[in-house]
C-alpha positions as CSV (number, residue, x, y, z in Angstrom):
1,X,110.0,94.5,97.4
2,X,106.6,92.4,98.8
3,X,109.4,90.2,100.5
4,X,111.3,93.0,102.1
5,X,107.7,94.4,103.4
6,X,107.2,91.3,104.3
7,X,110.1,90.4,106.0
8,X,109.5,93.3,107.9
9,X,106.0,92.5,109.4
10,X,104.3,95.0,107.5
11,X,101.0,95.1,105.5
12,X,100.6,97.4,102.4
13,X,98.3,99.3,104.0
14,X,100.9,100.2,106.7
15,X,103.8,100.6,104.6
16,X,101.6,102.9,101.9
17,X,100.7,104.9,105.2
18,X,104.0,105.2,106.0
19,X,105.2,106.4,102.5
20,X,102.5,109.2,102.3
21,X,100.6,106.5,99.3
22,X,97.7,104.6,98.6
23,X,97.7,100.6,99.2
24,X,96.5,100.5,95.5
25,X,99.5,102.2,94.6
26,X,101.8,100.5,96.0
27,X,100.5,97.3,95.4
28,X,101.4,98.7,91.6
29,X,104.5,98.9,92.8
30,X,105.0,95.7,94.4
31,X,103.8,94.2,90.5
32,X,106.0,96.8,88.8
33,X,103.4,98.3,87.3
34,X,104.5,101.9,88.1
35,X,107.5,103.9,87.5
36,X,109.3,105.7,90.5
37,X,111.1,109.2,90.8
38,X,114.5,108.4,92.6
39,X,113.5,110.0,95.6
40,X,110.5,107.8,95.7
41,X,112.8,104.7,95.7
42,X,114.8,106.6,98.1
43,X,111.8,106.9,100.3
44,X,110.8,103.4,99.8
45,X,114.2,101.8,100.8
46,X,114.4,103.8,103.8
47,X,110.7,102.7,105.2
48,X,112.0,99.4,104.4
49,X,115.3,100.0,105.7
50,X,117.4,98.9,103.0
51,X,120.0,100.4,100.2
52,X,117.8,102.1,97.3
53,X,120.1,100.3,94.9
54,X,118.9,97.3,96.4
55,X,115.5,97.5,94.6
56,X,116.9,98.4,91.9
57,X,118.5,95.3,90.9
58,X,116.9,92.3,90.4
59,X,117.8,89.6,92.6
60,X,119.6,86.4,90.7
């Protein structure tokens, strides 16, 4: 996910802004250290314009 956020030109801050989050949070998220409702991974992989199932599977 820090790639795709990356890719995208966005900082944590911004993207936690975005998702209604804190940048602490996410950057939990971006370690995998939290657990996400669906509709948070929905939301995520919308901001980030992506599939959801997308970061859901690890990449090979």
């Amino acid at each position: 996910m820090r790639g795709l956020r990356r890719s995208r030109g966005l900082t944590q801050e911004q993207l936690a802004e975005e998702l209604g989050v804190t940048p602490r949070y996410l950057a939990g998220i971006e370690r995998g250290e939290r657990n996400l409702t669906l509709d948070s991974v929905d939301a995520l992989a919308e901001q980030l314009g992506v599939e959801s199932v997308s970061l859901l599977t690890t990449a090979p």
